[in-house]
N, C-alpha and C positions, 0 to 999 in steps of 0.2 A: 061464605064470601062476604065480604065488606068493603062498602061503597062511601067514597067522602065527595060530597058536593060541595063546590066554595063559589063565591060571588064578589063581587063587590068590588073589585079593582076598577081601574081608569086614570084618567091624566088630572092632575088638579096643581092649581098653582102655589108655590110655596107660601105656609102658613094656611093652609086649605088643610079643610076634614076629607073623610072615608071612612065607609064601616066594612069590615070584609066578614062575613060569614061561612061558616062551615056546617054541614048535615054529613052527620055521620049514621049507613044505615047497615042493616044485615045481620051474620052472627056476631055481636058484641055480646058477654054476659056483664050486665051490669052499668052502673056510670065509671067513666076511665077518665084518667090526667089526656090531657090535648093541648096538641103543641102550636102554634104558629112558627113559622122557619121562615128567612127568605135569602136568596141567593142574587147578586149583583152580576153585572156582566164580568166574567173575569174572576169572579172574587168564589169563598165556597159560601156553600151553606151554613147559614148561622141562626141562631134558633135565637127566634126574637122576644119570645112568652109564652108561660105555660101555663095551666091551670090544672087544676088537682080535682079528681074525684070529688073531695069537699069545698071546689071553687076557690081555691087559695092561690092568688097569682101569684106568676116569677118573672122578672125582663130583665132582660139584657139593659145593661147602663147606658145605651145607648139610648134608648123609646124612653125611659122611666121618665116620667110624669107628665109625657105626652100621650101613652096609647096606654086603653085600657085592653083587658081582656073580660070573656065574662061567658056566662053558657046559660042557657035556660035552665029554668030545678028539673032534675029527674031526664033528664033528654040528651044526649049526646049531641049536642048540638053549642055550638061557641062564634063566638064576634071578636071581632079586634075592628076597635073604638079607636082611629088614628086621628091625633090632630095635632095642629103646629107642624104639617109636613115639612120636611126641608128635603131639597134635591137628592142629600147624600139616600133619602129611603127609597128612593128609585129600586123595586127588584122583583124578582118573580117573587112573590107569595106562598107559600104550603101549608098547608093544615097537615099534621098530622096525627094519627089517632096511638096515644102511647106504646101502651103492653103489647098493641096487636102490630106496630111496626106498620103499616099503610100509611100513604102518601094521598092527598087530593094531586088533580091534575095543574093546580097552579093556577092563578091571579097575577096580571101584569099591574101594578101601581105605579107610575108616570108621576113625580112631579117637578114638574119646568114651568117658568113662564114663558 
């Protein structure tokens, strides 16, 4: 079984930071590519960036060269580094864990003034 822990959502006002975090535990064999996803009201799920077994990111044109991604060495474990919020990132957050197809339970990120 495998468990994804995330943190790190809340309200911030635009042009505001947040770090969102993921722990990935259980049967994993190995380091895996890990996703961030997030989904708006109304809207679907869009996969925001990824990162690669050998820590090599990928984003969507949308976040690119405001959010980082990034994972501890050796550990299933990934951040996403947001900043320059703008309203439109309003959305549940997801981690999810590649090969194995698992979902975290989601992160709200709020940003409004």
């Amino acid at each position: 079984q495998v468990q994804l822990v995330e943190s790190g959502g809340g309200l911030v006002q635009p042009g505001g930071s947040l770090r969102l975090s993921c722990a990935a535990s259980g049967r994993i064999l190995g380091i895996v590519a890990m996703d961030w996803f997030r989904q708006a009201p109304g809207k679907e799920r869009e996969l925001v960036a990824r990162i690669s077994s050998g820590s090599n990111g990928y984003y969507a044109d949308s976040v690119k060269g405001r959010f980082t991604i990034s994972r501890i060495n050796g550990k299933n474990t990934v951040y996403l580094q947001m900043n320059s919020l703008k309203p439109e990132d309003t959305a549940v957050y997801y981690c999810h864990l590649g090969p194995y197809n698992y979902w975290g339970q989601g992160t709200q990120v709020t940003v409004s003034s």
